[in-house]
Biopython code that builds the backbone (N, CA, C, O; Angstrom):
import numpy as np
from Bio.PDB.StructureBuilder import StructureBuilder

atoms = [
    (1, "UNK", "N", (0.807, -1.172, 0.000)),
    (1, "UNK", "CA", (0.000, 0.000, 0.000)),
    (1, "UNK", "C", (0.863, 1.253, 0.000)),
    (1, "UNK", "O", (0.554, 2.379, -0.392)),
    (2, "UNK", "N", (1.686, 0.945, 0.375)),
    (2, "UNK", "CA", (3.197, 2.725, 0.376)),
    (2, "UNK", "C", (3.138, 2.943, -0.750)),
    (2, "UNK", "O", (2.865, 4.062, -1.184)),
    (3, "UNK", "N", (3.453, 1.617, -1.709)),
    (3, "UNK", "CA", (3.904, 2.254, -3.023)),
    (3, "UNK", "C", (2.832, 2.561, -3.592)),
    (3, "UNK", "O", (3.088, 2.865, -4.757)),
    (4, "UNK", "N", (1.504, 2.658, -3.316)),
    (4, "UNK", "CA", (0.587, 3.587, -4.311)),
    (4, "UNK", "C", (-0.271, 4.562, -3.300)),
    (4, "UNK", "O", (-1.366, 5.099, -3.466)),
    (5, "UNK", "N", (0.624, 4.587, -2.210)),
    (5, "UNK", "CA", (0.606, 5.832, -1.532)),
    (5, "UNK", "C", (-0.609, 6.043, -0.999)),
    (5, "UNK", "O", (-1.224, 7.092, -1.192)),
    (6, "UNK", "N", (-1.186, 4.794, -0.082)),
    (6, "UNK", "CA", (-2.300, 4.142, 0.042)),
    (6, "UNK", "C", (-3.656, 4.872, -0.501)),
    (6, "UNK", "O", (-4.620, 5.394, 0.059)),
    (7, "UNK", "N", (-3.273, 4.660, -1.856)),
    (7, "UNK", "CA", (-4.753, 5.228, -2.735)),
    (7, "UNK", "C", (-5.963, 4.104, -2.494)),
    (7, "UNK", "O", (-5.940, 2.893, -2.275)),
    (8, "UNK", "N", (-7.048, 5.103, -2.641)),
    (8, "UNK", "CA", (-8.500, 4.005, -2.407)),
    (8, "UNK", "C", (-8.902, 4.225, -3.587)),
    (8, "UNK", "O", (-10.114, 4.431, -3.650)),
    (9, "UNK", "N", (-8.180, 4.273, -4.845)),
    (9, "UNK", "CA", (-8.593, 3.998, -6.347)),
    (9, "UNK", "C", (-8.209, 2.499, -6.567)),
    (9, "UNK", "O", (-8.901, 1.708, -7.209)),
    (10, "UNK", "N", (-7.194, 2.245, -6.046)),
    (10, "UNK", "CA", (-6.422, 1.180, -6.030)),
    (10, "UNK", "C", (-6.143, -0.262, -5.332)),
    (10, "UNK", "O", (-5.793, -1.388, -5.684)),
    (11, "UNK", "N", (-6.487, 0.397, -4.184)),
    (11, "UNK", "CA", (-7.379, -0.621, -2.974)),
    (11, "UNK", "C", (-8.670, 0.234, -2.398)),
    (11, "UNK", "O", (-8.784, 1.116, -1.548)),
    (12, "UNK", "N", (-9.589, -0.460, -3.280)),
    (12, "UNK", "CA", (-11.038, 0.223, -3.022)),
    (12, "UNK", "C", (-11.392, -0.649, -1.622)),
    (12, "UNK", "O", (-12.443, -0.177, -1.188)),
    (13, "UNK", "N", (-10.942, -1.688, -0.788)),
    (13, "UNK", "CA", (-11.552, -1.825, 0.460)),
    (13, "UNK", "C", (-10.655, -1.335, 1.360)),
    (13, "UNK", "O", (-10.628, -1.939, 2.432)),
    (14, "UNK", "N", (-9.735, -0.191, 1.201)),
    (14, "UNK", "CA", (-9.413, 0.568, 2.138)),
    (14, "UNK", "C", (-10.200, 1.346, 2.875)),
    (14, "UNK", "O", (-11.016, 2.015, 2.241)),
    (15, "UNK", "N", (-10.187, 1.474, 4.305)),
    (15, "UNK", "CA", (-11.044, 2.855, 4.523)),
    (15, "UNK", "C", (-10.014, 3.764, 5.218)),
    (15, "UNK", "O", (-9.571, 3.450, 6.323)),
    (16, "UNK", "N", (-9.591, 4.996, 4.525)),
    (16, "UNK", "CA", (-8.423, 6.092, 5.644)),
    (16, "UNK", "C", (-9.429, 6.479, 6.974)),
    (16, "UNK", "O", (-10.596, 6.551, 7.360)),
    (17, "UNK", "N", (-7.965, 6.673, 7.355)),
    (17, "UNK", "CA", (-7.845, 6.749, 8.888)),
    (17, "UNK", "C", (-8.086, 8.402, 8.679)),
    (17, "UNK", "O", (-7.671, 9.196, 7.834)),
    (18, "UNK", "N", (-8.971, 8.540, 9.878)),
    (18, "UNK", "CA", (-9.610, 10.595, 10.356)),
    (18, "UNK", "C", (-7.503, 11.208, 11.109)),
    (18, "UNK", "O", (-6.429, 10.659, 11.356)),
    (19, "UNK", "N", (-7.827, 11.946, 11.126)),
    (19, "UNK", "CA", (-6.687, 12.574, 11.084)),
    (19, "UNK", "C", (-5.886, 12.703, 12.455)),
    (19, "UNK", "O", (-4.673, 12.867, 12.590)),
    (20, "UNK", "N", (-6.916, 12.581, 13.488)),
    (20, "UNK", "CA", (-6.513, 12.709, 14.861)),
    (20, "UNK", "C", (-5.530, 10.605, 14.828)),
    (20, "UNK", "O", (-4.578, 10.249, 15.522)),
    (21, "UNK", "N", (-6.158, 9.920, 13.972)),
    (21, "UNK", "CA", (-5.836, 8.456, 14.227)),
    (21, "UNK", "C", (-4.535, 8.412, 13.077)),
    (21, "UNK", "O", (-4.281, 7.319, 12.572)),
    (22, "UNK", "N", (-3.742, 9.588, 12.689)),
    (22, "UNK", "CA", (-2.418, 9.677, 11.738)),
    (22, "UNK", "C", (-1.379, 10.243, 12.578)),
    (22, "UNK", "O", (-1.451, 10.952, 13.582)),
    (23, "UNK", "N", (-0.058, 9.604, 11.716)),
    (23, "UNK", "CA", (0.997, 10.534, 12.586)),
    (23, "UNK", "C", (1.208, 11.480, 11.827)),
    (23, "UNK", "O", (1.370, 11.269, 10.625)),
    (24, "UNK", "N", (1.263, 12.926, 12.431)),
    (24, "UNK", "CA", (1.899, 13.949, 11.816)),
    (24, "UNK", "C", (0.459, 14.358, 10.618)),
    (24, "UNK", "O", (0.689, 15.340, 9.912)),
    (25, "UNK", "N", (-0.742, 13.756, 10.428)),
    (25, "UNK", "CA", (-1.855, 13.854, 9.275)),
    (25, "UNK", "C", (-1.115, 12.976, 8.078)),
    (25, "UNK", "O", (-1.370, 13.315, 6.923)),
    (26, "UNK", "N", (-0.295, 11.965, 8.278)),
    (26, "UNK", "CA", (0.026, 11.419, 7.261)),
    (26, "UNK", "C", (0.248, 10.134, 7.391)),
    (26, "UNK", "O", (0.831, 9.905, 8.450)),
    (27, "UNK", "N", (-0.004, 9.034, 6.655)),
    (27, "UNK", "CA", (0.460, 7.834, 6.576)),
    (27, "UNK", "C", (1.933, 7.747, 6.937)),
    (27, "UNK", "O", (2.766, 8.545, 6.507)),
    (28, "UNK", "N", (2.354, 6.194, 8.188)),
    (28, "UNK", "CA", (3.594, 6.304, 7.767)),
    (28, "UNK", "C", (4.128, 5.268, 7.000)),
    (28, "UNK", "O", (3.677, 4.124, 6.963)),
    (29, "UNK", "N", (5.448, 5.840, 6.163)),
    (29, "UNK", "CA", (6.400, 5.119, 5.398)),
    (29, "UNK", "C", (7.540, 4.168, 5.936)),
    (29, "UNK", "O", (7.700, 2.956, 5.797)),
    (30, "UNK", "N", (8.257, 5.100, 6.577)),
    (30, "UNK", "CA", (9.099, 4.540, 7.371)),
    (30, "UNK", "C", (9.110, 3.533, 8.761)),
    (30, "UNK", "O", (7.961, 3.325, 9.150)),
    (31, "UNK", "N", (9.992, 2.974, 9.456)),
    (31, "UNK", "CA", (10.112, 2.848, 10.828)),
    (31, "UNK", "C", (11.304, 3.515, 11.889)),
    (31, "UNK", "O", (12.521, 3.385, 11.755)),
    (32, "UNK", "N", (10.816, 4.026, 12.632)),
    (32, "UNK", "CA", (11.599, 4.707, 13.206)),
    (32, "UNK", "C", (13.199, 4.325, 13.994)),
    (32, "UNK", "O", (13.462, 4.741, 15.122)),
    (33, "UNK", "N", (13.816, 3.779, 13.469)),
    (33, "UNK", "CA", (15.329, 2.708, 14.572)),
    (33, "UNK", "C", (14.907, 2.851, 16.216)),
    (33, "UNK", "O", (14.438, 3.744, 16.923)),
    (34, "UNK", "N", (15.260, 1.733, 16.368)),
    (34, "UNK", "CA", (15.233, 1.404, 17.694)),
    (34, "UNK", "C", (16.204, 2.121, 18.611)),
    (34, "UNK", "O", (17.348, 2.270, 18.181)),
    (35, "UNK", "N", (15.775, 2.791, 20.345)),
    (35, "UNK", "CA", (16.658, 3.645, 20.596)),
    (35, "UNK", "C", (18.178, 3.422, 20.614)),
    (35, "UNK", "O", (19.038, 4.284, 20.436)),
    (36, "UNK", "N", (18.352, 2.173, 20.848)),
    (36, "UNK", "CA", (19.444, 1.377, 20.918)),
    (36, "UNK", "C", (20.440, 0.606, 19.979)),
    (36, "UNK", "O", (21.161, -0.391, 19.940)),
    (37, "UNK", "N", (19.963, 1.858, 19.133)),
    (37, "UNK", "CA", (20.597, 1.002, 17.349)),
    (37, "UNK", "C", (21.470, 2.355, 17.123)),
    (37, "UNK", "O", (22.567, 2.677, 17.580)),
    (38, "UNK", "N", (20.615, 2.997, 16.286)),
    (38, "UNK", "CA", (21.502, 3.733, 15.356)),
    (38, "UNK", "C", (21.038, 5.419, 16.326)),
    (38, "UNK", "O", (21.691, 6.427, 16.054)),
    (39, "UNK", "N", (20.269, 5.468, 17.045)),
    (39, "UNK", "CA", (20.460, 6.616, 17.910)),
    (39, "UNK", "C", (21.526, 6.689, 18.614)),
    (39, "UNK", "O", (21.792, 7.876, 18.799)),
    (40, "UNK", "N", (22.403, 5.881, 19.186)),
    (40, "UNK", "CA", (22.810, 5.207, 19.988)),
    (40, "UNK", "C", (24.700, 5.768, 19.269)),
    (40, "UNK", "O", (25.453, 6.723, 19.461)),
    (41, "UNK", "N", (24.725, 4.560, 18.465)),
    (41, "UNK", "CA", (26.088, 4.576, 17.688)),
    (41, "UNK", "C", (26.065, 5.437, 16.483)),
    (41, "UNK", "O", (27.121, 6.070, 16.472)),
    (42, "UNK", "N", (25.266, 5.766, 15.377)),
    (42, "UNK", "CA", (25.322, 6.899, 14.689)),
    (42, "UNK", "C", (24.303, 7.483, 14.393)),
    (42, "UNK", "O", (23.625, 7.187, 13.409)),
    (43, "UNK", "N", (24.051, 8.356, 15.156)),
    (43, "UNK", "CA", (23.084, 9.663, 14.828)),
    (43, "UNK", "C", (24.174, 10.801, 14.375)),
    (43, "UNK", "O", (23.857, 11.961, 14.640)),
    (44, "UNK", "N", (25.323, 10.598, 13.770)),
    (44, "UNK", "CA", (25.654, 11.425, 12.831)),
    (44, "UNK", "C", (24.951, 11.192, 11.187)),
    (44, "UNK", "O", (24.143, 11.889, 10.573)),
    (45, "UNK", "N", (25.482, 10.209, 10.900)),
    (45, "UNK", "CA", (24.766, 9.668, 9.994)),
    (45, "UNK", "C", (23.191, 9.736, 9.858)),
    (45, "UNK", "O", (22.811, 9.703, 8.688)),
    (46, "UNK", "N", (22.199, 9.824, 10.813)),
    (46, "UNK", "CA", (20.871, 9.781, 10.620)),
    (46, "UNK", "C", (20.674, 11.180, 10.919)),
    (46, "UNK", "O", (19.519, 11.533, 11.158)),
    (47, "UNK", "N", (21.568, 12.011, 10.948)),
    (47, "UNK", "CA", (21.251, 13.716, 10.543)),
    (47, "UNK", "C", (21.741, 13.910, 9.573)),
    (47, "UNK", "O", (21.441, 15.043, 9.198)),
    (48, "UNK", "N", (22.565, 13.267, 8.692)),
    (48, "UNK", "CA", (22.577, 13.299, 7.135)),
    (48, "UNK", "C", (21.007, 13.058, 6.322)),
    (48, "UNK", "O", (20.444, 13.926, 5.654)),
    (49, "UNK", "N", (20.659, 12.119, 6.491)),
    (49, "UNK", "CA", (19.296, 11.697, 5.758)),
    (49, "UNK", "C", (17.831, 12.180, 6.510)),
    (49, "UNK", "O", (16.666, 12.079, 6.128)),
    (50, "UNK", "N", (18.223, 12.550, 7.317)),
    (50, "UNK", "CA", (16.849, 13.275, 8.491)),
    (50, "UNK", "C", (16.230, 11.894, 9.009)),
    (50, "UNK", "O", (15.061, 11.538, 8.859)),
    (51, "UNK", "N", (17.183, 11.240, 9.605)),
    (51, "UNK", "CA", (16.465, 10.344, 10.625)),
    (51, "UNK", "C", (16.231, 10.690, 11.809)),
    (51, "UNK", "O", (15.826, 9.847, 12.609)),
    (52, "UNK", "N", (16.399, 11.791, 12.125)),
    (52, "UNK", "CA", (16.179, 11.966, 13.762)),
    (52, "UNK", "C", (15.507, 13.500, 13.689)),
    (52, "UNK", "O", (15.633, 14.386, 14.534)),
    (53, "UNK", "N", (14.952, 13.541, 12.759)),
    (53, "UNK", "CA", (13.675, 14.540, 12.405)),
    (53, "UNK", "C", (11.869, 13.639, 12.826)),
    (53, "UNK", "O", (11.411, 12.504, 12.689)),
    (54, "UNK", "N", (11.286, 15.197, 13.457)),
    (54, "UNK", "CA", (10.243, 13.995, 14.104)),
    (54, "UNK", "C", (9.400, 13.950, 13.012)),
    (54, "UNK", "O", (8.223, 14.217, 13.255)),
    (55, "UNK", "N", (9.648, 13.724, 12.047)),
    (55, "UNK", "CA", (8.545, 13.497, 11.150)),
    (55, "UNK", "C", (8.788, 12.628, 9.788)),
    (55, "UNK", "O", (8.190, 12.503, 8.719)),
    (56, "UNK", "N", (10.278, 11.955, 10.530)),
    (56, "UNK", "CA", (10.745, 10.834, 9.599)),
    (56, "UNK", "C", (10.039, 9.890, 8.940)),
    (56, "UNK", "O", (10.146, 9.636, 7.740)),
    (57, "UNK", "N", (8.879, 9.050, 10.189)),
    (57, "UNK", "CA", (8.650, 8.306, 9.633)),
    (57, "UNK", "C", (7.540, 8.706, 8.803)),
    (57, "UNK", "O", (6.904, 7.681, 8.556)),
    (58, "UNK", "N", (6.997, 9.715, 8.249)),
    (58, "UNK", "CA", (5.903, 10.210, 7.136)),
    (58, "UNK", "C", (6.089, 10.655, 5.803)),
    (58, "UNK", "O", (5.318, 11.124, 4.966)),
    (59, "UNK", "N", (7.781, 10.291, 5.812)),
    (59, "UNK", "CA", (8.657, 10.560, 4.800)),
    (59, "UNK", "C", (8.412, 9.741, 3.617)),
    (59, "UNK", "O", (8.281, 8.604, 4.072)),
    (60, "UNK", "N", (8.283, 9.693, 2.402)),
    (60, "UNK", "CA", (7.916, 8.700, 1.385)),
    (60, "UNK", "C", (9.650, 8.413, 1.118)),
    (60, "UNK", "O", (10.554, 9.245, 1.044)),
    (61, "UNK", "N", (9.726, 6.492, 0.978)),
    (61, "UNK", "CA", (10.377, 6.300, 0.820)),
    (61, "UNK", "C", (11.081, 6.239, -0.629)),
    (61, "UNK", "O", (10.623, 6.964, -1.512)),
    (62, "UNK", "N", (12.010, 5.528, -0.863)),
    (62, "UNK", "CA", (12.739, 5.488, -2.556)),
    (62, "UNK", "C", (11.756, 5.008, -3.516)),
    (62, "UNK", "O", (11.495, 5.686, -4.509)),
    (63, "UNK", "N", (11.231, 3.969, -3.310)),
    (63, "UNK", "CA", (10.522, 3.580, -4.115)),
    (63, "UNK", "C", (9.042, 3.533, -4.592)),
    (63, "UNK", "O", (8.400, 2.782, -5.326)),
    (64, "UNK", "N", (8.702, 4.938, -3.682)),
    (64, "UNK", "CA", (7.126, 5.945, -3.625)),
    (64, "UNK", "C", (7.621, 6.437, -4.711)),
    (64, "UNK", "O", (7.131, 6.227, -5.820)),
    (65, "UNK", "N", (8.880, 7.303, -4.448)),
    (65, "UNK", "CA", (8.811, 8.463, -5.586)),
    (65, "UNK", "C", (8.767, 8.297, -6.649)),
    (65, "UNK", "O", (8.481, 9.355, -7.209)),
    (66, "UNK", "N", (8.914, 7.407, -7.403)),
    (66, "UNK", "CA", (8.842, 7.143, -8.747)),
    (66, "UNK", "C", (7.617, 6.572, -9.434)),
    (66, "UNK", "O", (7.510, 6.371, -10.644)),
    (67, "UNK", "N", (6.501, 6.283, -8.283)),
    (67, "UNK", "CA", (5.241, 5.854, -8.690)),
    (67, "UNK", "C", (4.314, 6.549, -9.060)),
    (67, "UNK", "O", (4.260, 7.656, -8.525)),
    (68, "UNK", "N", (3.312, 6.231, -10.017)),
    (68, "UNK", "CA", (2.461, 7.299, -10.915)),
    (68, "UNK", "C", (3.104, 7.359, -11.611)),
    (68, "UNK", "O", (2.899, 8.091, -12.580)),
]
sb = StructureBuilder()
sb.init_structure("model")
sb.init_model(0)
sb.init_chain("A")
sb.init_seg("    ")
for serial, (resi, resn, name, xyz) in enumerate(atoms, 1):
    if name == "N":
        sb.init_residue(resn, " ", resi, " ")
    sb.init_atom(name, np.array(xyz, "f"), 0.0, 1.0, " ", f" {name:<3s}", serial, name[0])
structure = sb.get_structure()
């Protein structure tokens, strides 16, 4: 469902979620690392790509963008 960006053209027995039941008003894409992973040993690296932005995981991933 990410990769068509959970359209209800596409999966017509979807029903979206009201907005208070979203993170951020958006589907998420991502998962957030565990605190004990990469927060941990490199959160340099995950402030290169905005992993430790709070709104990571609503981020469309690589293979959203090229759909449509």
């Amino acid at each position: 469902m990410r990769k068509y960006r959970y359209d209800t053209e596409i999966f017509r027995q979807f029903i979206p979620l009201a907005g208070s039941q979203l993170v951020h008003n958006d589907y998420c894409y991502r998962v957030r690392p565990r605190y004990n992973s990469e927060y941990m040993w490199n959160a340099e690296e995950l402030l290169k790509w905005g992993g430790l932005e709070a709104d990571y995981v609503v981020k469309p991933v690589w293979f959203v963008l090229d759909t449509y």
